[in-house]
KOLGUNU-216777 format. One record per atom (N, C-alpha, C): residue in three letters; x, y, z. Coordinates in pm, whole numbers, plus 50000, padded with zeros to 5 digits. Atoms other than C-alpha are relative to their C-alpha. Layout:
<koldos>
ALAXYZ ...
</koldos>
This chain:
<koldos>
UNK500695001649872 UNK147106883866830 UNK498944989149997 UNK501035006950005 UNK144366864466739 UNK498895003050058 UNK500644997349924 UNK141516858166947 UNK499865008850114 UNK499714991749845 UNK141706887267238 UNK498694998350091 UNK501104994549850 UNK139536887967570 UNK501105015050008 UNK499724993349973 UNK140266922967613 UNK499465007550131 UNK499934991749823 UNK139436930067988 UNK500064986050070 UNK499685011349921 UNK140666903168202 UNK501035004350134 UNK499065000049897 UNK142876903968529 UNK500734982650050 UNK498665009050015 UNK146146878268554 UNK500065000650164 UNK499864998449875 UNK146236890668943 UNK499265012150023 UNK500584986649934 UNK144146916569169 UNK500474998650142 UNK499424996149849 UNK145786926269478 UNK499655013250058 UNK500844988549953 UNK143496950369705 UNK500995007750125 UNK499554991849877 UNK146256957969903 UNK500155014650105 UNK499814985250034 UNK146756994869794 UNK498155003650062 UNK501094993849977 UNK143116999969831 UNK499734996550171 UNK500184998449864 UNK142866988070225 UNK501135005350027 UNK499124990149964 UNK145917007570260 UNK500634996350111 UNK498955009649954 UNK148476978970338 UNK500805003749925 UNK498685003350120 UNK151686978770213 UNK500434987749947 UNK499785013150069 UNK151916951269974 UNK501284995649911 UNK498635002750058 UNK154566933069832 UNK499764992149832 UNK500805002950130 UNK154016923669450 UNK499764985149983 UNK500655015850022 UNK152156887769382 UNK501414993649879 UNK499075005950058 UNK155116868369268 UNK500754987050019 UNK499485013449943 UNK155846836369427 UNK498864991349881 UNK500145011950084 UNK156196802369226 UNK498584997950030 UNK501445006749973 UNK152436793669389 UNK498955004849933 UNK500774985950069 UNK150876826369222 UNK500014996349857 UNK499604997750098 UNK152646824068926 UNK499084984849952 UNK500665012750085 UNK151636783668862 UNK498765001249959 UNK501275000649999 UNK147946790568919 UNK499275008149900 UNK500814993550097 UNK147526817968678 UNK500474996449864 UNK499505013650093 UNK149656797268422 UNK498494989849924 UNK500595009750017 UNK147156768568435 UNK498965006550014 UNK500794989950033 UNK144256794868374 UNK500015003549858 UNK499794995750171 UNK145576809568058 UNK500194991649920 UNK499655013050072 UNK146986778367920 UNK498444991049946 UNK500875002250020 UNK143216767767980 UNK499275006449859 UNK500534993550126 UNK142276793567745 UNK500285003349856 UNK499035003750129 UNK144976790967494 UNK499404986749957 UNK500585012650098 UNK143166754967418 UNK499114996049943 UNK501694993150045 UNK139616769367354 UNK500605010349885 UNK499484987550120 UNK141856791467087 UNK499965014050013 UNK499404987050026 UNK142236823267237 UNK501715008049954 UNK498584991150065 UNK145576842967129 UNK500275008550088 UNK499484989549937 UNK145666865167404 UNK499465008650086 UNK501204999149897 UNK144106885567686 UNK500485015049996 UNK499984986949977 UNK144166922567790 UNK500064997250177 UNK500654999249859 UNK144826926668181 UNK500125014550072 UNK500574985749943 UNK143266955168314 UNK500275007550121 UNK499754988049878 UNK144586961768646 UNK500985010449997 UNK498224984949947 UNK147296989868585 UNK501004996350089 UNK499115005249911 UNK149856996068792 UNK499525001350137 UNK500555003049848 UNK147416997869125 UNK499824985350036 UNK500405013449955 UNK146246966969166 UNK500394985249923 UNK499815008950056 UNK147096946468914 UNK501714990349988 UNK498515005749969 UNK150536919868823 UNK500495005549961 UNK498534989849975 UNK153956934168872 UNK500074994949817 UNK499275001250117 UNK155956934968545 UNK500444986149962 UNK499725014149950 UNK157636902168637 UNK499394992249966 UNK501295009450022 UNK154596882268635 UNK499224998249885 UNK500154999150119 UNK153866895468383 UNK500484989649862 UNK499245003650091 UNK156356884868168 UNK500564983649987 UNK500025013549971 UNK157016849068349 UNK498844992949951 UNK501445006450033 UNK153236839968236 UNK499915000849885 UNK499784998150150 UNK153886853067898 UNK500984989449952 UNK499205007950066 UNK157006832067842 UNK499784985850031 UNK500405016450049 UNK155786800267965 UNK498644996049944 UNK501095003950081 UNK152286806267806 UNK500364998449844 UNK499604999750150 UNK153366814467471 UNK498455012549919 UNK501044994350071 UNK150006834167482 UNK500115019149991 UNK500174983449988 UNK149616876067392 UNK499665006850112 UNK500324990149893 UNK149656897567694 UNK500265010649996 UNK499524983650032 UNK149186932767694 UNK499145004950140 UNK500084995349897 UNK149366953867986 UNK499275010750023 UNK500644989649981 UNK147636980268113 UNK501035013450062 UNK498944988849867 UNK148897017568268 UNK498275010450048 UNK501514992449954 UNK145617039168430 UNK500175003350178 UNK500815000649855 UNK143617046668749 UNK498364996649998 UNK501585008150038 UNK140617032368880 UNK499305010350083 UNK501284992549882 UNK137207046269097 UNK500965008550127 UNK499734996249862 UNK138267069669370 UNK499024994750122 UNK501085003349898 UNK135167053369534 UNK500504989950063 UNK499535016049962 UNK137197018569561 UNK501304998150025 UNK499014999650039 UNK140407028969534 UNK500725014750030 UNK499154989950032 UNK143007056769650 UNK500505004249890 UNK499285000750138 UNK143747077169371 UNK501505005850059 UNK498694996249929 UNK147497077969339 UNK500085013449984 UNK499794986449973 UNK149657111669402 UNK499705005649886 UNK499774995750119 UNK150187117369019 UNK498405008349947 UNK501464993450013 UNK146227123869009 UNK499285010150113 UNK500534995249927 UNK145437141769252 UNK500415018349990 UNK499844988850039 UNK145207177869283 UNK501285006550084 UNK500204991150066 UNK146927202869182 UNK500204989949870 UNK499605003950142 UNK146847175868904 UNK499065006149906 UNK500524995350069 UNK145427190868579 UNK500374990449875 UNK500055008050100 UNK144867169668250 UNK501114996849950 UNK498434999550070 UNK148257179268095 UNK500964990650079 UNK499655009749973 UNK149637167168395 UNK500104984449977 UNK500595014550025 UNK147827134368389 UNK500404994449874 UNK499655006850138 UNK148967128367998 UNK501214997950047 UNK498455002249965 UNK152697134368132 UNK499654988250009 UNK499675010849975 UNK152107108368319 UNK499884985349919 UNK500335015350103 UNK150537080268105 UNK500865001449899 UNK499145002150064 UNK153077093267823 UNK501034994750062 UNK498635000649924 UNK156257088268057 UNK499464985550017 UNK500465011949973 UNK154617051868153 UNK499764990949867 UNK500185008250144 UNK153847041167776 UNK501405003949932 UNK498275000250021 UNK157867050967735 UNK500664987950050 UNK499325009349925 UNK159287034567984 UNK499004989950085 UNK500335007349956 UNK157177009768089 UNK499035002050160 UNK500394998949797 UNK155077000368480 UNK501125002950070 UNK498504997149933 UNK157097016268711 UNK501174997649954 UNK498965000750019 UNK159317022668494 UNK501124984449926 UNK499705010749957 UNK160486985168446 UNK500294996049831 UNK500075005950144 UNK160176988168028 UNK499264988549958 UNK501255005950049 UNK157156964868034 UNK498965015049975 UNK500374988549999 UNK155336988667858 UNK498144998850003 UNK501385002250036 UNK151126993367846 UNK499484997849873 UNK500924997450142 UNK148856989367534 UNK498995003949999 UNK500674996949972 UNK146537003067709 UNK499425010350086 UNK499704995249909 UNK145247028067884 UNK498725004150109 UNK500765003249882 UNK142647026268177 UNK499315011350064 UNK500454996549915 UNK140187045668341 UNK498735005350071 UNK501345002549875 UNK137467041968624 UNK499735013050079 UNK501134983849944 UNK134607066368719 UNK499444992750142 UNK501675004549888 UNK132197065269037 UNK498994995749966 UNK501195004750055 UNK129027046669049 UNK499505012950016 UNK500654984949940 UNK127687083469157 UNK500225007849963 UNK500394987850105 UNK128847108568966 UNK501934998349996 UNK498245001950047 UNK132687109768802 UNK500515009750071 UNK499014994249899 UNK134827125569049 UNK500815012349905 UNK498854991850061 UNK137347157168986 UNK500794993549912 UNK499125009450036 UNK139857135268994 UNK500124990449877 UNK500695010650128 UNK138077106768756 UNK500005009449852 UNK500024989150101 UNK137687135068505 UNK501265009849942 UNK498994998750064 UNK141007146768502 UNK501094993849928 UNK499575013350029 UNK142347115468441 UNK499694993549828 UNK500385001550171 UNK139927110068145 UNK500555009449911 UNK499594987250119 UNK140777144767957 UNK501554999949999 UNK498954997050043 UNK144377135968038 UNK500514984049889 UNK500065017350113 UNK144067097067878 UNK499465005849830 UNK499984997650160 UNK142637113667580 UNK501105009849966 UNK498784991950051 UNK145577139767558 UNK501144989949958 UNK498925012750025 UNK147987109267585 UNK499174989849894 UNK499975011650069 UNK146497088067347 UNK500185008549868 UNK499504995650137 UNK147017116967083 UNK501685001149964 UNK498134999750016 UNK150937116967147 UNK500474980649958 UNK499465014949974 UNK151207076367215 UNK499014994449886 UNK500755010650132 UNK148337061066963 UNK499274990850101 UNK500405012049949 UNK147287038567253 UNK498085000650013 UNK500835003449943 UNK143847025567286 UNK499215004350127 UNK500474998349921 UNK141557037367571 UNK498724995550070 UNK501215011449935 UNK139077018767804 UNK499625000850138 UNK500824994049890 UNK136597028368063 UNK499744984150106 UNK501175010049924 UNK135347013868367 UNK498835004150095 UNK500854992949938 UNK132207021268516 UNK499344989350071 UNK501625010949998 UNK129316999668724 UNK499055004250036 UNK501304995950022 UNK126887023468647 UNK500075004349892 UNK500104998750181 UNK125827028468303 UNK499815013950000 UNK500434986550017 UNK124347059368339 UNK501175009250011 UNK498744993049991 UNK127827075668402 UNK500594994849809 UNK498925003750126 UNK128987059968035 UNK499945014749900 UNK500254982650104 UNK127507092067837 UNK500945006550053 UNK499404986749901 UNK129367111868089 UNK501324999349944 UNK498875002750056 UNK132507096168011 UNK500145003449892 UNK500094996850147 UNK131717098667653 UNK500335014649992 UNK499844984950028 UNK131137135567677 UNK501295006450012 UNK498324994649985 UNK134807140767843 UNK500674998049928 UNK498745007250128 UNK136637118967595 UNK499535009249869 UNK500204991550099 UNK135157140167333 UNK500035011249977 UNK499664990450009 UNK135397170267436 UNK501645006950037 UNK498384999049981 UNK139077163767538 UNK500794992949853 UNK499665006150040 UNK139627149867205 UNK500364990149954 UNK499345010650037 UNK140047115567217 UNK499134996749856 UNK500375012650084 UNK139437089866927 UNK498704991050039 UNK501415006749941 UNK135867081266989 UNK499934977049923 UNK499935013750130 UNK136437048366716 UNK500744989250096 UNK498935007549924 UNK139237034066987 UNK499705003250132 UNK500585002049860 UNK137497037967324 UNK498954987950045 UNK500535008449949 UNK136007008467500 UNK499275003450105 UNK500715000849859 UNK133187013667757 UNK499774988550071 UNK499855003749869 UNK133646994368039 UNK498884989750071 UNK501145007049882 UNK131036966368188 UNK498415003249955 UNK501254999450059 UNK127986973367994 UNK499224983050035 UNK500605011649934 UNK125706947368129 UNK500604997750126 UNK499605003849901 UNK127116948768457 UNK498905002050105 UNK501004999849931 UNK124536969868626 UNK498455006449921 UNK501085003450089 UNK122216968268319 UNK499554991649922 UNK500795016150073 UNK120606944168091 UNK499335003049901 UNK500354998250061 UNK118586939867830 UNK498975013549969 UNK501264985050003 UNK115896967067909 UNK500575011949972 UNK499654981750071 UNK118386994267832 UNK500755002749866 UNK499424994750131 UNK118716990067470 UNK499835010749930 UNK499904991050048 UNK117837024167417 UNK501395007050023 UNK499124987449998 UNK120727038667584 UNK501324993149915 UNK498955007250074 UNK123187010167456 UNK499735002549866 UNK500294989550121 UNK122187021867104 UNK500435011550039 UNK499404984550011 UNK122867052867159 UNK501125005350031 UNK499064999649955 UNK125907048967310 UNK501134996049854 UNK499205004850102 UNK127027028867012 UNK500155008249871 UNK500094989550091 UNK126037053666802 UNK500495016750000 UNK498914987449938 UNK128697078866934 UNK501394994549925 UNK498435005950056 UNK131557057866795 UNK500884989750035 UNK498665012249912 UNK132807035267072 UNK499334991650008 UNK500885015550003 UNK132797003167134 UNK499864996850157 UNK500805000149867 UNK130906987367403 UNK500434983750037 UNK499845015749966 UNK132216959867613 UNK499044991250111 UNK500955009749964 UNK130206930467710 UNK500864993450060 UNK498575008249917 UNK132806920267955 UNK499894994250107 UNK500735011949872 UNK131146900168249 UNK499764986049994 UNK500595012850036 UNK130476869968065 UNK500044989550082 UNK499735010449936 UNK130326843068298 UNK500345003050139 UNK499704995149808 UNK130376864568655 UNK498795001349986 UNK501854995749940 UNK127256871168880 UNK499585009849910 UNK500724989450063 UNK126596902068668 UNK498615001249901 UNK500855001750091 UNK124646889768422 UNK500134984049959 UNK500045013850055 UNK123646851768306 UNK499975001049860 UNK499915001250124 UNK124196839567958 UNK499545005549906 UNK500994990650093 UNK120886846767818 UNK499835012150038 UNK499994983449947 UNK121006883267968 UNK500975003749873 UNK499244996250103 UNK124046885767754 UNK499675000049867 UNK500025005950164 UNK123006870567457 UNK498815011649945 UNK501134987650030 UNK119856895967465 UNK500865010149952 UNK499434985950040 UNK122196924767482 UNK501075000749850 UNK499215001250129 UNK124406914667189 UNK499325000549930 UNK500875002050090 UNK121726902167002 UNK499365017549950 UNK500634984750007 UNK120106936467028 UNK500735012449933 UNK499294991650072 UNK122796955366918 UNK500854995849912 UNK499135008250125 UNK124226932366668 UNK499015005349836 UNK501574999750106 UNK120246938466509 UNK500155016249922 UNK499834988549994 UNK121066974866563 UNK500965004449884 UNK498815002250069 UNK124056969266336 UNK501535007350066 UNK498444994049883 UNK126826977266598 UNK500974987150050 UNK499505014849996 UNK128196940266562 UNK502045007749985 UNK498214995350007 UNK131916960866474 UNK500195009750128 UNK499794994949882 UNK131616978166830 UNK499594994550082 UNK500365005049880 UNK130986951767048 UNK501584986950064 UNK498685005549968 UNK134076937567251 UNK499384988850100 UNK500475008049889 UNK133536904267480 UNK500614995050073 UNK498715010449895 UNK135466890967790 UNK499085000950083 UNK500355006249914 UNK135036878568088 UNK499955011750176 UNK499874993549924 UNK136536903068360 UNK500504991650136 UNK499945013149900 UNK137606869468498 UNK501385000550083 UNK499194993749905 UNK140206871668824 UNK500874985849989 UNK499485013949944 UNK143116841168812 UNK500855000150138 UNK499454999649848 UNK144536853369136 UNK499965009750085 UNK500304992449913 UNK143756872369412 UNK500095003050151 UNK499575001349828 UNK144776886469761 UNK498925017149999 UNK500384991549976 UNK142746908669950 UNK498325008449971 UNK501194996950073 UNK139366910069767 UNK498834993050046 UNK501335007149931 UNK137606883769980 UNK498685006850058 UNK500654993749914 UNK134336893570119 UNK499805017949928 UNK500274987150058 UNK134356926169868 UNK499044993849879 UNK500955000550133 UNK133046910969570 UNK499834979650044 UNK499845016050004 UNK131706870069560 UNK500754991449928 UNK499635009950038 UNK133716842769506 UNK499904998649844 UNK500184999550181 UNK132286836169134 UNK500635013449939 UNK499024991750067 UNK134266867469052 UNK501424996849985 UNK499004999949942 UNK137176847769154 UNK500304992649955 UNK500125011150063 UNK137036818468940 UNK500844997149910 UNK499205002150076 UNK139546825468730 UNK500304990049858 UNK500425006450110 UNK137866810268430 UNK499965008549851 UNK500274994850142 UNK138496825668066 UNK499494990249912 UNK500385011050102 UNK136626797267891 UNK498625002349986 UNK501235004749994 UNK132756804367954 UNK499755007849838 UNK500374991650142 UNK132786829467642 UNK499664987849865 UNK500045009250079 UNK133836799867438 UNK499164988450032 UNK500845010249973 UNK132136773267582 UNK498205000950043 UNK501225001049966 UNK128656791667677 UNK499345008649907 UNK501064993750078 UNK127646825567495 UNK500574995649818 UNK499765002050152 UNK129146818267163 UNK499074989449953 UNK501195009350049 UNK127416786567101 UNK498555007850019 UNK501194997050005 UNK124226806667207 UNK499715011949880 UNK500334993350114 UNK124796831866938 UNK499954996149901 UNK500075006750144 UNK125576809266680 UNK498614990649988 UNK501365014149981 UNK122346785566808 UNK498745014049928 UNK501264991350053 UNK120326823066689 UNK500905005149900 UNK499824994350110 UNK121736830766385 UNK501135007549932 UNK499024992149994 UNK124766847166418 UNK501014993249947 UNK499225008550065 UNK127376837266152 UNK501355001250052 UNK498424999549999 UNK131346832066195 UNK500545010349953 UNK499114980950042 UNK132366866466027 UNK499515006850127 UNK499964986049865 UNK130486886466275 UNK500354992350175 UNK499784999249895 UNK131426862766575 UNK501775003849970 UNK498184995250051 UNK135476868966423 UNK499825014850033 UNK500184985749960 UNK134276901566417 UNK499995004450121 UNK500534997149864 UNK133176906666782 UNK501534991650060 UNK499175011349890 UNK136426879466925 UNK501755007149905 UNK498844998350023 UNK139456894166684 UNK499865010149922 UNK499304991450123 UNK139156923466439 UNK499345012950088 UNK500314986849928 UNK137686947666717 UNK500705005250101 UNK499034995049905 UNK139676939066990 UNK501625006049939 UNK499004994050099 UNK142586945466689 UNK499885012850016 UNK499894983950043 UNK141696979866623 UNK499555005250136 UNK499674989749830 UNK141446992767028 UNK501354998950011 UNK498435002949961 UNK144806976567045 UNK500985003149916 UNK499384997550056 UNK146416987566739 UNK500395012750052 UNK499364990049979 UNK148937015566807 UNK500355010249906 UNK500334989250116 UNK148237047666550 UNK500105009450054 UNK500164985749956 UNK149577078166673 UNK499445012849907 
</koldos>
């Protein structure tokens, strides 16, 4: 794999969530633009990306696989659900769903593929409320950690409130999962440097913590570079994951989030905070560390 950004989106299509019927992002115009995106980032030396939208929002199978074969670069898919706050949750979650359920499902999906289609996930996805984690959100988690003890896969939060990450934590642990192979979700999204108590403490549960905004409104460079720095000091440099969260194509999202989310840039990692960690001290093992041997072990498959 090499280098991974492990939270990225290839396509976001909000169709499902204004509750259109959409037809999957697949025309030659789609396809070129997120091409000449990745290809961008394949020449800064990444190896490969993670894209996070599941099968709600994110690219069809197809697209998948057309972007893979003329990139030449690592793509690994996602299978999940996101926020009920932002997002219909689908039928499969909803009640009378119960955890067990919910593993069915993500096992049957890390079988046979998105819808079925034998593109399969490496991943497996899922988004709380800024306000308090939903039924729903919660059955979802306790059934992602049931499925990742049958499948081996990787598991990775999304939140954009921090204060919900414990919460998460507490479910995944008391449902079992693999605390060592969970990714929290947007850390620095709607916090910052001032909450290196709880980011410590978070890290000091087992999971790793992604710094995945790099280069959106969320946070500026040096914001980032604080929060790494801080918990690099901490010695949590082997639980810190970094991407971008960066969008190369999009229908439907205008006017929800700004533009600079939309930019479809995987390069600022390489071209902005890295040089700023290496400009304070930070050697080449632990940035290897933080860019390929962490996103390795979320993504390695160990049932």
């Amino acid at each position: 794999l090499g280098w991974m950004l492990p939270h990225e989106h290839l396509v976001v299509d909000w169709s499902y969530a204004l509750r259109r019927e959409g037809r999957p992002v697949e025309a030659a115009s789609a396809v070129e633009r997120v091409v000449s995106f990745v290809q961008a980032a394949a020449r800064v030396g990444v190896g490969g990306l993670v894209d996070a939208g599941m099968e709600i929002y994110g690219p069809s199978p197809c697209l998948l696989m057309l972007v893979a074969r003329q990139t030449g670069i690592q793509l690994v898919a996602s299978s999940g659900m996101f926020e009920t706050d932002q997002i219909p949750p689908p039928s499969w979650a909803c009640p009378p769903a119960s955890p067990a359920s919910a593993a069915e499902h993500f096992v049957w999906v890390a079988r046979n593929g998105l819808s079925g289609s034998g593109v399969k996930p490496g991943i497996i996805k899922v988004g709380t409320s800024p306000r308090a984690i939903t039924e729903i959100e919660e059955t979802c988690l306790r059934g992602a950690a049931e499925a990742q003890k049958i499948t081996g896969l990787g598991l990775m939060t999304h939140s954009r409130n921090p204060s919900t990450a414990e919460r998460q934590i507490d479910i995944l642990e008391d449902a079992g999962a693999d605390l060592r192979r969970v990714s929290i979700g947007h850390i620095g999204w709607m916090s910052g440097s001032e909450d290196s108590a709880r980011n410590r403490r978070l890290a000091r549960r087992g999971v790793m913590l992604a710094l995945d905004c790099v280069g959106s409104p969320a946070r500026s460079d040096e914001e980032y570079l604080a929060i790494a720095l801080d918990l690099i000091e901490a010695g949590h440099a082997s639980q810190i994951l970094l991407s971008h969260d960066a969008v190369a194509y999009v229908r439907g999202l205008q006017g929800v989030y700004e533009r600079e989310w939309f930019l479809g840039d995987f390069t600022p990692l390489h071209d902005r905070l890295l040089p700023l960690l290496r400009d304070h001290g930070i050697d080449e093992a632990t940035i290897r560390q933080m860019t390929v041997d962490n996103p390795h072990r979320l993504l390695t498959i160990n049932p």
